[in-house]
Z-matrix of the N, CA and C atoms (Angstrom, degrees):
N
C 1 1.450
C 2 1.526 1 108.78
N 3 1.622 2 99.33 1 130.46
C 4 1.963 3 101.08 2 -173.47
C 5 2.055 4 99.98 3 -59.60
N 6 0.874 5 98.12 4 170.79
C 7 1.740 6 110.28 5 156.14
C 8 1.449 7 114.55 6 -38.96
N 9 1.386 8 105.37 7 -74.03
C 10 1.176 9 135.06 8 -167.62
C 11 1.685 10 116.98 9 -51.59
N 12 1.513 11 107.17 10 -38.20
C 13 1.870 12 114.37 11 171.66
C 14 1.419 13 93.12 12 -68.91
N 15 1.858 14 119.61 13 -54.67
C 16 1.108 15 95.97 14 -163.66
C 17 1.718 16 139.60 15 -74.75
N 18 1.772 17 91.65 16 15.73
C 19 1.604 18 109.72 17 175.84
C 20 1.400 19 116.60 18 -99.40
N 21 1.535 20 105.53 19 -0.35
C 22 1.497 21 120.72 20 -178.38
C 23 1.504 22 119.69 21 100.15
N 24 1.477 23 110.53 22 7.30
C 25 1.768 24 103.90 23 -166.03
C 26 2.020 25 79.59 24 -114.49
N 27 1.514 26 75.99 25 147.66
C 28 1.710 27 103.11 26 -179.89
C 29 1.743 28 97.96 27 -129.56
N 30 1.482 29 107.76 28 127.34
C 31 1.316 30 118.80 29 153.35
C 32 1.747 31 114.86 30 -72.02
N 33 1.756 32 85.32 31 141.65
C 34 1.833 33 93.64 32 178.28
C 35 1.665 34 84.94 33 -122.11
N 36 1.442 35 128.33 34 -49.25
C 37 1.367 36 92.75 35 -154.70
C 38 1.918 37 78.10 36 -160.87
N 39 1.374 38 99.09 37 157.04
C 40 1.274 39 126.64 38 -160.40
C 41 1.311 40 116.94 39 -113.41
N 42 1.195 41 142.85 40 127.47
C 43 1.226 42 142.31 41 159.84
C 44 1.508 43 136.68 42 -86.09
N 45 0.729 44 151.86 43 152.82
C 46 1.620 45 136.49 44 -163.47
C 47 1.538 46 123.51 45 -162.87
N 48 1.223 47 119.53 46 114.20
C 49 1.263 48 119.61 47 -152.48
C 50 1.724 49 99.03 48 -119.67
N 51 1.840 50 130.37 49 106.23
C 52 1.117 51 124.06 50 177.81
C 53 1.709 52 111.47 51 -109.40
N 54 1.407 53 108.31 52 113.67
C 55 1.372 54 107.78 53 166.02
C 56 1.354 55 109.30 54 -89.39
N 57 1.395 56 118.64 55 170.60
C 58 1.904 57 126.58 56 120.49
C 59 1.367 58 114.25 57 -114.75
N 60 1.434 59 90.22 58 160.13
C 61 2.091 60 113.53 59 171.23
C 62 1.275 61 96.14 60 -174.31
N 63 1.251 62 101.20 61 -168.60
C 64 1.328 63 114.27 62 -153.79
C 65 1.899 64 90.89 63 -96.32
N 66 1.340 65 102.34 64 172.64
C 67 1.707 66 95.00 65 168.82
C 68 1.516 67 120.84 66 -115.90
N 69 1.539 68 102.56 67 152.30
C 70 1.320 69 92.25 68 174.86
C 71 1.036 70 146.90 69 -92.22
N 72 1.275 71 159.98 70 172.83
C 73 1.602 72 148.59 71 -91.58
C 74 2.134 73 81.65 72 -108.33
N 75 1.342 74 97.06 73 -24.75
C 76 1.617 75 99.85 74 -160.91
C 77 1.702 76 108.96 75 -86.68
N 78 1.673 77 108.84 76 -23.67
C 79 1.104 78 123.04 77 -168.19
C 80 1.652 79 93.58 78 -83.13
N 81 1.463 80 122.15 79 -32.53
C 82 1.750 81 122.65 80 -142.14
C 83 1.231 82 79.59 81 -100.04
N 84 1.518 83 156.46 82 -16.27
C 85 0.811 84 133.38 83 172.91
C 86 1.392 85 121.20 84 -85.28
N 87 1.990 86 104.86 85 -31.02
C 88 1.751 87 111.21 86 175.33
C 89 1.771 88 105.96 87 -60.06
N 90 1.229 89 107.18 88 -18.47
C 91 1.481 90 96.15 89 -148.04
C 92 1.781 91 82.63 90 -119.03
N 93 1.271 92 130.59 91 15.56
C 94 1.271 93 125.89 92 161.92
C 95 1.273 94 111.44 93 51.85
N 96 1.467 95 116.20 94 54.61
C 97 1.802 96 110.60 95 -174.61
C 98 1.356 97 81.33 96 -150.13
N 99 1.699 98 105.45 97 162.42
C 100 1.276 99 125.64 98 149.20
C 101 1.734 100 127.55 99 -40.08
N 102 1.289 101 97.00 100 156.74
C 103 1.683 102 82.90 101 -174.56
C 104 1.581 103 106.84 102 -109.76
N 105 1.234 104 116.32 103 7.74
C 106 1.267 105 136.35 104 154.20
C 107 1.623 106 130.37 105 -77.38
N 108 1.636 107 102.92 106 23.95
C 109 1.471 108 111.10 107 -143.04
C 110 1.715 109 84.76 108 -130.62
N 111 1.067 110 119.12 109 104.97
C 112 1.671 111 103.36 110 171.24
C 113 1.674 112 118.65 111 -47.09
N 114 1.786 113 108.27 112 162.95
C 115 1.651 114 103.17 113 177.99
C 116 1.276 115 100.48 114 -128.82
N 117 1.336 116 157.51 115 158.29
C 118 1.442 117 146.62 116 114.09
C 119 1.323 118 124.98 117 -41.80
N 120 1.339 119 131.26 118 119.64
C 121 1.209 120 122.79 119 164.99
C 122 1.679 121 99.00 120 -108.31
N 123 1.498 122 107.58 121 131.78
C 124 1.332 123 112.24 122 157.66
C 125 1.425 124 130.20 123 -106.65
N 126 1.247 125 128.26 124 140.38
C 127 1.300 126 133.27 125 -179.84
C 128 1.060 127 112.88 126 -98.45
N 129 1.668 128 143.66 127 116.80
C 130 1.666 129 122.29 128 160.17
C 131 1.431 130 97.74 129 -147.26
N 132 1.260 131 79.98 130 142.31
C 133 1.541 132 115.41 131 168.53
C 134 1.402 133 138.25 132 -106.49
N 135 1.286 134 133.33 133 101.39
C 136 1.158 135 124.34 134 170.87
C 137 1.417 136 135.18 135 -82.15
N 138 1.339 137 106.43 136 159.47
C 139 1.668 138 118.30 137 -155.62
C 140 1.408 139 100.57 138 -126.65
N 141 1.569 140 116.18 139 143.25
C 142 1.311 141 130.67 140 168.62
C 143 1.767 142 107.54 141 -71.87
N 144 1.128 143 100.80 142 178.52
C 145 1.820 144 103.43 143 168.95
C 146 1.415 145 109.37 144 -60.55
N 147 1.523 146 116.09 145 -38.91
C 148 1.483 147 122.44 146 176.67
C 149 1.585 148 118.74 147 -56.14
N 150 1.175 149 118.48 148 -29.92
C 151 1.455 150 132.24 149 -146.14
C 152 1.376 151 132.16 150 82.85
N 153 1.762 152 108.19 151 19.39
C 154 1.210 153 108.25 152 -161.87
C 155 1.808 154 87.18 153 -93.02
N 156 1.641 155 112.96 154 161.66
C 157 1.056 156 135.95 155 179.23
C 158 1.486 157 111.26 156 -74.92
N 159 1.423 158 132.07 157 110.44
C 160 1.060 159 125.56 158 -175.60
C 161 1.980 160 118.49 159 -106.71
N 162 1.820 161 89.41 160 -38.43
C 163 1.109 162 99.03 161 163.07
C 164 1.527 163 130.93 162 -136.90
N 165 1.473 164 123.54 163 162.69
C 166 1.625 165 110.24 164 -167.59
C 167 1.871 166 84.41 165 -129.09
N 168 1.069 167 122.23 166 142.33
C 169 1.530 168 135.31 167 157.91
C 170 1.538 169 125.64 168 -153.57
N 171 1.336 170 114.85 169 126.99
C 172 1.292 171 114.80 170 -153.76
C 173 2.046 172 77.98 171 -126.03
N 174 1.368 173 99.45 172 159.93
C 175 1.193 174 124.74 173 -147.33
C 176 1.980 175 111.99 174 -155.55
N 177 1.070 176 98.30 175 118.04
C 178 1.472 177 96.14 176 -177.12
C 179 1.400 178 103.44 177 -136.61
N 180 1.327 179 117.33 178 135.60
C 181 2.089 180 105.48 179 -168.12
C 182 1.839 181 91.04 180 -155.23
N 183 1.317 182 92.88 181 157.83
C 184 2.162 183 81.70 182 -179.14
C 185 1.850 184 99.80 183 -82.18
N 186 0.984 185 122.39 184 151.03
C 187 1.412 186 155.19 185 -168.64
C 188 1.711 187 98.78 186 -42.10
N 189 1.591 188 99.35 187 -63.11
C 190 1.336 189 118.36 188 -158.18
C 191 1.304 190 103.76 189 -88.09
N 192 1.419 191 136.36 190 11.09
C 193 1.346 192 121.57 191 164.42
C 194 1.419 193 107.39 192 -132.03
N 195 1.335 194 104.12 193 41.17
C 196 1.510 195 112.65 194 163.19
C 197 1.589 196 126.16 195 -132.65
N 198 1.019 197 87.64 196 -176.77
C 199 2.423 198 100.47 197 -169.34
C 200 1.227 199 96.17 198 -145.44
N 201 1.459 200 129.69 199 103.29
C 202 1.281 201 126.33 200 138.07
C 203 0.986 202 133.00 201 -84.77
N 204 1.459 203 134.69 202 125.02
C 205 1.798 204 136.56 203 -165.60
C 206 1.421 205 99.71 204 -142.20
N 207 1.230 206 105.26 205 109.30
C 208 1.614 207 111.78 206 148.80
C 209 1.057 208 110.51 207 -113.91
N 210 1.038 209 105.85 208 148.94
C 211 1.980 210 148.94 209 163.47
C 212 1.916 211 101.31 210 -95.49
N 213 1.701 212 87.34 211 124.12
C 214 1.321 213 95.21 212 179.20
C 215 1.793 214 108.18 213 -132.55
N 216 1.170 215 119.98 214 131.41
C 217 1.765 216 111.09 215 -165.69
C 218 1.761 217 88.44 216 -97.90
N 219 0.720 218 114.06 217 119.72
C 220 1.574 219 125.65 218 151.38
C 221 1.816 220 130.22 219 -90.79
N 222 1.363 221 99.72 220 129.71
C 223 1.878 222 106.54 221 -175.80
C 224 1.596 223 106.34 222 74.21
């Protein structure tokens, strides 16, 4: 059980925010890449049943050694 169930908050639904840019001088060195190298930063947020904000996580990874896949159910 995460932290978070066991404080009483339940995720219903997630938000997710994917950029690119370039990285900065502080990131290209954490992340051992060129700074000529695109990054993804992701944003997501999770939501209670209410819509209340339960969680915030921000995310920065280099471009080219990643896979993003969502699955989306429609109707």
């Amino acid at each position: 059980m995460t932290l978070l169930a066991q404080l009483g908050y339940a995720g219903a639904r997630v938000r997710e925010d994917v950029t690119a840019r370039l990285p900065t001088a502080e990131e290209g060195a954490l992340l051992a890449m060129d700074r000529t190298e695109p990054v993804l930063r992701l944003a997501r947020l999770t939501l209670d049943a209410e819509d209340r904000p339960i969680q915030a996580d921000m995310m920065t990874m280099p471009a080219h050694r990643q896979r993003l896949r969502y699955e989306i159910r429609i109707g």
